[in-house]
C-alpha positions in Angstrom: 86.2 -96.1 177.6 84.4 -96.7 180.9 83.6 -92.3 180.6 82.9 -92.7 177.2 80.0 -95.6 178.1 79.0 -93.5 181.1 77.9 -90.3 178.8 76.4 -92.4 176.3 74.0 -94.0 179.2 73.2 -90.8 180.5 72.3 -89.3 177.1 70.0 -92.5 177.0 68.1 -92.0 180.1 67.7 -88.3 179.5 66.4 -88.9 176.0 63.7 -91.4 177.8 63.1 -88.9 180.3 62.1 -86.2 177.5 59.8 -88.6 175.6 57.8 -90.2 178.5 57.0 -86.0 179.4 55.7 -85.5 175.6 53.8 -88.2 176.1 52.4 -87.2 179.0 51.7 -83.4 177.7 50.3 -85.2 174.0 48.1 -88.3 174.7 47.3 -90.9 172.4 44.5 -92.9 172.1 45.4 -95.9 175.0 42.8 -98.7 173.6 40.5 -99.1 170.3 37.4 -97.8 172.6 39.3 -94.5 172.5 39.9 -94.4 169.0 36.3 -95.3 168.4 35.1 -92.2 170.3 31.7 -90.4 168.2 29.7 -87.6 168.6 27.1 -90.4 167.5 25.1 -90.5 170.7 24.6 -86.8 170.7 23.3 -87.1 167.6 21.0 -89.5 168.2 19.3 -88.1 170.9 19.3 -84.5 169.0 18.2 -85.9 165.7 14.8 -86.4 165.7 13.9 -83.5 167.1 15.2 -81.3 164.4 12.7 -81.0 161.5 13.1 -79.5 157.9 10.7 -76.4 157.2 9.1 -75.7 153.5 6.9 -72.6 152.7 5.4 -71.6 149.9 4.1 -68.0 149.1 2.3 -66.1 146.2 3.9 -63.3 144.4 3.0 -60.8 142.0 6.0 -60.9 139.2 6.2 -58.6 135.7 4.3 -59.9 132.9 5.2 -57.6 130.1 9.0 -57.1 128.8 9.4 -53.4 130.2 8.4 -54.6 133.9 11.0 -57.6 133.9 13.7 -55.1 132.1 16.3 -54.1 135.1 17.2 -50.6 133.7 13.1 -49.2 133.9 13.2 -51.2 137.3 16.2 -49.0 138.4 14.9 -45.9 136.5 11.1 -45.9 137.5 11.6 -48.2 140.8 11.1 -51.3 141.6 7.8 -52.8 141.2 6.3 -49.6 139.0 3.2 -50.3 136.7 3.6 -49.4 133.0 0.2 -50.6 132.7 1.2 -54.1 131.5 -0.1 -57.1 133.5 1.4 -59.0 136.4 1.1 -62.8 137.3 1.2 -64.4 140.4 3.9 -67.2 140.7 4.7 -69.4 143.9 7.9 -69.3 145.6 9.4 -72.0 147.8 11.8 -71.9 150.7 13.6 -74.0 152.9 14.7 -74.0 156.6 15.2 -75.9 160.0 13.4 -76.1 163.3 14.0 -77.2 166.5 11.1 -79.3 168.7 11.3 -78.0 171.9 8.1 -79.0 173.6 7.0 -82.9 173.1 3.4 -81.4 172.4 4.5 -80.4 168.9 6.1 -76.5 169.5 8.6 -75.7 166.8 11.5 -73.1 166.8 12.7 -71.5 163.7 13.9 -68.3 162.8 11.8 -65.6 161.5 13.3 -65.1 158.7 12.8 -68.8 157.6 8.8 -67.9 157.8 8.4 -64.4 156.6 5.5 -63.9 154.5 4.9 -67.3 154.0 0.9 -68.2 153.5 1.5 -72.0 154.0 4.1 -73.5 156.1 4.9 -77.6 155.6 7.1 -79.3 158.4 9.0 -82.6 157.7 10.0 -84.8 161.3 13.4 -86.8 160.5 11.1 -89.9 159.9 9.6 -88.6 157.2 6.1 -87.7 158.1 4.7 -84.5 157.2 2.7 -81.4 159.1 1.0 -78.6 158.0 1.9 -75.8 160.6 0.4 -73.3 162.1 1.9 -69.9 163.0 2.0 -69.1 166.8 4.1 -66.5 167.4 6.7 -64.2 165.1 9.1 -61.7 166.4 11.1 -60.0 163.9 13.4 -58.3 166.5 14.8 -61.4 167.6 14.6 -63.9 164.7 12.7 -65.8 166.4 8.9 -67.9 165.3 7.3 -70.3 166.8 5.2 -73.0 164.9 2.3 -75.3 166.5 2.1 -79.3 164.8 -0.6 -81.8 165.7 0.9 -85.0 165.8 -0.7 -88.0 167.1 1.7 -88.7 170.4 3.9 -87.0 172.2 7.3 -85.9 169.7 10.9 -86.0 170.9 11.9 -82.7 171.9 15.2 -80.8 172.6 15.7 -79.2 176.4 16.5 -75.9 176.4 20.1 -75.0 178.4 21.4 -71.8 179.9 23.3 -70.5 177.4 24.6 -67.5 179.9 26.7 -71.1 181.1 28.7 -71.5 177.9 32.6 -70.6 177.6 34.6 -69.9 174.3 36.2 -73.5 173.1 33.3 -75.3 174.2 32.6 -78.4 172.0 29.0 -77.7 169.7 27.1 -79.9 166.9 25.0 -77.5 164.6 22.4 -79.6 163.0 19.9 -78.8 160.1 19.2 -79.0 156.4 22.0 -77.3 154.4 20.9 -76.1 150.8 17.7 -78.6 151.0 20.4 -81.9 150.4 18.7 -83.6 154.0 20.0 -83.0 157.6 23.6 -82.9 158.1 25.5 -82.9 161.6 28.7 -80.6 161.6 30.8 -80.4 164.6 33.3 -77.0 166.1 33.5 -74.8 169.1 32.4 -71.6 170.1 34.8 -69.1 168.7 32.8 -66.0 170.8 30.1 -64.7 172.8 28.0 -61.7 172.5 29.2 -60.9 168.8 27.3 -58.5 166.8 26.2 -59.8 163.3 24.9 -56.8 161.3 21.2 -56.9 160.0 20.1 -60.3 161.7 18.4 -59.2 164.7 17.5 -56.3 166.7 19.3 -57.7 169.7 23.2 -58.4 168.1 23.9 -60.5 170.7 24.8 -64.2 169.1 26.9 -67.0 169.7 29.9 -67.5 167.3 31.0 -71.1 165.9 33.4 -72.4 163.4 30.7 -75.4 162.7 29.8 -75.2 159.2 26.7 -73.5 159.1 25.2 -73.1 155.3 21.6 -71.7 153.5 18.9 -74.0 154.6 20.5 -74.7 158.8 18.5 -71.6 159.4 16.4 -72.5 162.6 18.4 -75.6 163.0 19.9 -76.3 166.4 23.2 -75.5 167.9 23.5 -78.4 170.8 26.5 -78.8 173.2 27.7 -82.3 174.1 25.0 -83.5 176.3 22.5 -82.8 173.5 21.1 -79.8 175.1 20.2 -76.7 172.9 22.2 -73.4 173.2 21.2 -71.7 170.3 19.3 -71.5 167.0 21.5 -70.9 164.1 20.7 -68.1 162.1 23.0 -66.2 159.9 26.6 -66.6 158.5 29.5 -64.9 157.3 30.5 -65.1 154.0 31.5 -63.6 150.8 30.5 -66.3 148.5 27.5 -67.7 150.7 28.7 -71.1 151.9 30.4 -71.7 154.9 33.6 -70.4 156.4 33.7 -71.3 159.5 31.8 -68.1 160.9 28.4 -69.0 161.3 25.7 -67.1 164.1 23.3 -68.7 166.7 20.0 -66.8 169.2 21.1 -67.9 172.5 18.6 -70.1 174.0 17.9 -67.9 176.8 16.4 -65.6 174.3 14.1 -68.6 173.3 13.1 -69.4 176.3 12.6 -66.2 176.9 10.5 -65.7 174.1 8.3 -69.1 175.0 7.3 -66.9 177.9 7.1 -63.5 176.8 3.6 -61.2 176.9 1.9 -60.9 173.5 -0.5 -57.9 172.9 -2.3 -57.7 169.9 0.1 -60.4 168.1 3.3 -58.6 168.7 5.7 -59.2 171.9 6.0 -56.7 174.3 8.9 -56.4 176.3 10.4 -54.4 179.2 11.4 -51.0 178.6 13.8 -49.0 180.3 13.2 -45.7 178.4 17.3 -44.4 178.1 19.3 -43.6 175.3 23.1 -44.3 175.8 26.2 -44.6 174.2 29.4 -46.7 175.0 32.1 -45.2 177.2 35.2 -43.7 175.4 38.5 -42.8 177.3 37.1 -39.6 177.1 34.2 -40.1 178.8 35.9 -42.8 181.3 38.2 -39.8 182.6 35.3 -37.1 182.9 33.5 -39.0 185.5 36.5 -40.6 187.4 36.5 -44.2 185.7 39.8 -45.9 186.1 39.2 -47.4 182.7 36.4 -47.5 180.1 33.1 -49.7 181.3 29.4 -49.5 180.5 27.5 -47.0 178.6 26.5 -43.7 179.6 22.7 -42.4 179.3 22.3 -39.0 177.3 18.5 -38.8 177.5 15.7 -40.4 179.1 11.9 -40.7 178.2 9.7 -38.9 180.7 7.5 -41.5 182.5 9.6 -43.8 181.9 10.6 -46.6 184.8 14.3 -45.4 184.4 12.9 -41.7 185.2 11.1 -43.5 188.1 13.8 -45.3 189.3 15.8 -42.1 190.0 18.2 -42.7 187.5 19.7 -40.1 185.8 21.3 -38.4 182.4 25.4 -39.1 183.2 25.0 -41.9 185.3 26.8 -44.9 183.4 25.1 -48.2 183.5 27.6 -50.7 184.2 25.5 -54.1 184.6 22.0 -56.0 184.4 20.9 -58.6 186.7 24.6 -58.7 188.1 25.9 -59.0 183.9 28.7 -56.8 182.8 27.1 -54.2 180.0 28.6 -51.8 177.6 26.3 -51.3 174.6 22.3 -50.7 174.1 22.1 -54.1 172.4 23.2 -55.7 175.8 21.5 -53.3 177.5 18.1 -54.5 175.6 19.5 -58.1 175.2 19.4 -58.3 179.3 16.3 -56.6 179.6 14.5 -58.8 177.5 15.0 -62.1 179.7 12.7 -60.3 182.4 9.4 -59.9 182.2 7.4 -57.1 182.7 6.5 -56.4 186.3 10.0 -57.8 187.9 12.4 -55.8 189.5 15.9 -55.3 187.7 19.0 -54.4 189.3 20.8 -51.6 187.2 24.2 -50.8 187.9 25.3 -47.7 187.9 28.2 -45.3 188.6 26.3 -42.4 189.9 28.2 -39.1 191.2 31.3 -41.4 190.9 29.7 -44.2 193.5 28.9 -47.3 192.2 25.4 -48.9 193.4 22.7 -51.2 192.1 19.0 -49.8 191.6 16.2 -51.5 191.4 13.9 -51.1 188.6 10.0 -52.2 188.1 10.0 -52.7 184.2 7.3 -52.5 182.3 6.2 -52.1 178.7 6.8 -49.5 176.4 4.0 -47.3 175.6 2.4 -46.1 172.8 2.0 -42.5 173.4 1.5 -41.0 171.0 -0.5 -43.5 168.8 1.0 -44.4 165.7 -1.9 -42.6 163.6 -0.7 -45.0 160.5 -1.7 -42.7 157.4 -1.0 -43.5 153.7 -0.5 -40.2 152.2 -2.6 -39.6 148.6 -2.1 -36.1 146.8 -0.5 -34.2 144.2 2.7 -34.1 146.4 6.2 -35.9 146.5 5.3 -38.5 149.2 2.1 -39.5 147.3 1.9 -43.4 148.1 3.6 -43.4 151.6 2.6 -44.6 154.6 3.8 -42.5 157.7 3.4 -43.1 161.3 4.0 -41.4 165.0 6.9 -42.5 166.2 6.3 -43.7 170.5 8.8 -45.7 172.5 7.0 -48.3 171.5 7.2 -48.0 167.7 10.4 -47.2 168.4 11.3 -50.8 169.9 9.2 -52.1 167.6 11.6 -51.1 164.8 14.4 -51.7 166.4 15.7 -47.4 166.6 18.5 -47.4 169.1 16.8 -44.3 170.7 13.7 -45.2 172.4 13.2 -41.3 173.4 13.0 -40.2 169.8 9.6 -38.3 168.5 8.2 -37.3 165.0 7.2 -39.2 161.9 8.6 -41.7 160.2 8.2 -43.1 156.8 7.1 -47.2 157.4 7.1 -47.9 153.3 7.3 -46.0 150.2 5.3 -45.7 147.1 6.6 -47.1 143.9 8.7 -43.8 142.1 11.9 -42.4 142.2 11.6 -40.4 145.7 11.0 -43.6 148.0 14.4 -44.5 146.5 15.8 -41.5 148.4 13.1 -40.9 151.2 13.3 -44.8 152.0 11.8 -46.3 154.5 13.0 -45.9 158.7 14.0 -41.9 157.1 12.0 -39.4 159.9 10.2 -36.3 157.8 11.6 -33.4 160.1 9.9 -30.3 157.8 8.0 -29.8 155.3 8.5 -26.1 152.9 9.8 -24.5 156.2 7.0 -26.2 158.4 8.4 -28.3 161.6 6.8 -32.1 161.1 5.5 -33.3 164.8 2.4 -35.6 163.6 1.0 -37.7 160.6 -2.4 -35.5 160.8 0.0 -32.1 160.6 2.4 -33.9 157.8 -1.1 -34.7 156.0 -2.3 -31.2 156.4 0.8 -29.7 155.1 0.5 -31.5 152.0 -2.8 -31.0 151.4 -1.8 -27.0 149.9 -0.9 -26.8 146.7 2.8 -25.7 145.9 4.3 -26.6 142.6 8.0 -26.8 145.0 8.0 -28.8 147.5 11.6 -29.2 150.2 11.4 -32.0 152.2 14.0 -32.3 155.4 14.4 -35.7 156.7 17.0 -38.0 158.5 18.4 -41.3 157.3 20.3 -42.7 160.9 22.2 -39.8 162.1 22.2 -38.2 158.5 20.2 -35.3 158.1 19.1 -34.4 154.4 16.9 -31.9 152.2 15.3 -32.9 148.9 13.7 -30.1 146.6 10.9 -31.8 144.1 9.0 -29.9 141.3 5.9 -30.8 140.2 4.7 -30.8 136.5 
């Protein structure tokens, strides 16, 4: 009986044992102050700084039954003229921005902004802004708006986002499908993911916070209400959110906030290389002990990377000290300088690894882009062609800054800009090597009743044979 009583006890203390160690590896809330926890200070502080953006812009829509049917859209192109008339009709978007200097500076994302001729900004207490555009940068998403307030504003600071880690906390706010601004809460779920026709860059931060049409430019905050990103694109197959939304790191905003501007377009530093990521292959040809970095194939004469000594097989391995593997993070890394700092490449050179400096500097423009529309009795009547130059090339966001020839920049409104779209390069012309707008124009200025056009979509090269009535 006593043995029996002795187990028993034991099986009791032992049973205690286990559940005060699950307590202690699963807390509970200890007091009503920890139940009552609340992202609401966060959002307090973040709230007012994050303003609803409305544009409006003119269009020119079909007026006549054949313009508005889809099947002589498809068959004649979109936007053809079968001499009917055309009315203009204004169409209204909505977005998010971000206040980030108390002076009235606003952050939104280019695409919230695109072609729009007037621009309305609502603060979270209702008062309303016409705003003017300051700066626009397609490669990165980014804009920039300018309100005149009476006052200083509340503003957002601006955080490192090279700090963050994966499973760090985040609030995206913004103005999901117009309904007012709405706070949703997650992690980060990655770093440095690739999103696929957003930006130039494809370098964004990944979180499972709902993120829906409208939180475009809205701001992606950590826990001490700083920002660390602008929230931009999402993916989706029915276009609301699940749980995969993508934010612009702040660095690249800040960035941005300081970056030269020529002509109303931002110029950033070039390196003048075109790589490509490291395969096994490629890791075992030069020695690697396992695949890193991206190795260069060409590089643009006068370019700082020609300057710097570095050379076609060398393998960049990092910027500024950062781990790189790709062009975009190549580029991404390169545009948080500034022209005329030094940048340390590294590089595994004759199988030595060693950092070299580089003085970066802008892109040129040689040669010049000669923008020509093309008019004549010829297949590309309509288009408008350009020289392609390193910086063209960055411009438009081409992966290889080296590359040379003409490229088509739009269409005209027929069946062949369907095929020869625009971003396709015209390599020949009936036979004749293309290497400038004013040769392409001169080609096509003889008459030929056959005309074969070779040009490359990407790494796709093609031929087209038109006849002309």
């Amino acid at each position: 009986m006593r043995s029996c009583r002795f187990v028993f006890l034991s099986w009791v203390m032992i049973m205690a044992a286990f559940l005060v160690s699950a307590a202690d590896a699963q807390q509970v809330p200890q007091s009503r102050s920890d139940i009552a926890m609340s992202f609401s200070p966060v959002v307090k502080k973040v709230s007012p700084a994050v303003v609803n953006i409305y544009t409006r812009r003119r269009v020119q829509v079909a007026d006549t039954p054949m313009q508005r049917d889809p099947f002589f859209s498809q068959l004649f192109g979109k936007g053809f003229n079968f001499g009917g008339r055309t009315k203009e009709q204004v169409v209204s978007s909505l977005g998010s921005g971000v206040i980030v200097k108390p002076d009235g500076l606003v952050v939104t994302s280019h695409h919230v902004i695109k072609d729009a001729q007037q621009v309305t900004v609502v603060l979270s207490d209702k008062r309303e802004f016409e705003a003017k555009l300051v700066l626009k940068d397609a490669q990165s998403d980014l804009a920039f708006l300018r309100i005149n307030p009476e006052g200083a504003l509340p503003f957002v600071e601006i955080r490192d986002s090279d700090g963050l880690e994966v499973g760090d906390l985040v609030l995206a706010v913004g103005n999901p499908f117009g309904i007012g601004q709405t706070v949703t809460s997650g992690i980060i779920s990655a770093l440095a993911r690739k999103a696929a026709g957003v930006s130039d860059y494809q370098f964004f931060i990944q979180t499972d916070a709902a993120i829906n049409p409208g939180n475009s430019g809205g701001a992606l905050v950590d826990m001490n209400g700083q920002l660390i990103g602008i929230n931009t694109a999402i993916y989706s197959k029915t276009g609301g959110s699940v749980g995969i939304g993508f934010a612009i790191p702040s660095n690249m905003v800040r960035s941005l906030m300081n970056s030269d501007v020529q002509d109303g377009r931002v110029v950033r530093p070039w390196l003048g290389v075109n790589v490509q990521p490291v395969t096994a292959e490629i890791a075992e040809s030069v020695g690697m002990p396992s695949r890193e970095g991206a190795i260069i194939r060409k590089i643009s004469a006068g370019s700082p990377a020609l300057a710097a000594g570095l050379k076609v097989g060398d393998v960049i391995i990092s910027v500024n000290g950062t781990p790189v593997s790709t062009d975009q993070e190549i580029n991404y890394r390169l545009a948080l300088s500034r022209l005329g700092e030094q940048a340390r490449i590294g590089v595994l050179h004759d199988g030595k690894r060693e950092e070299i400096m580089v003085k970066l500097a802008g892109p040129p423009e040689n040669p010049k882009r000669d923008l020509r529309t093309l008019i004549g009795i010829h297949p590309l009547n309509g288009f408008t062609v350009a020289n392609l130059s390193p910086a063209l090339c960055t411009e438009l966001g081409i992966d290889d800054e080296t590359r040379t020839g003409v490229i088509v920049l739009a269409g005209s409104n027929t069946t062949i800009a369907s095929t020869i779209a625009a971003g396709s390069v015209i390599l020949q012309v009936n036979g004749t090597k293309v290497e400038s707008t004013m040769q392409l124009e001169k080609i096509l200025s003889a008459k030929s009743k056959t005309w074969q056009i070779v040009f490359q979509q990407g790494s796709n090269t093609m031929t087209l044979t038109v006849k002309m009535q």
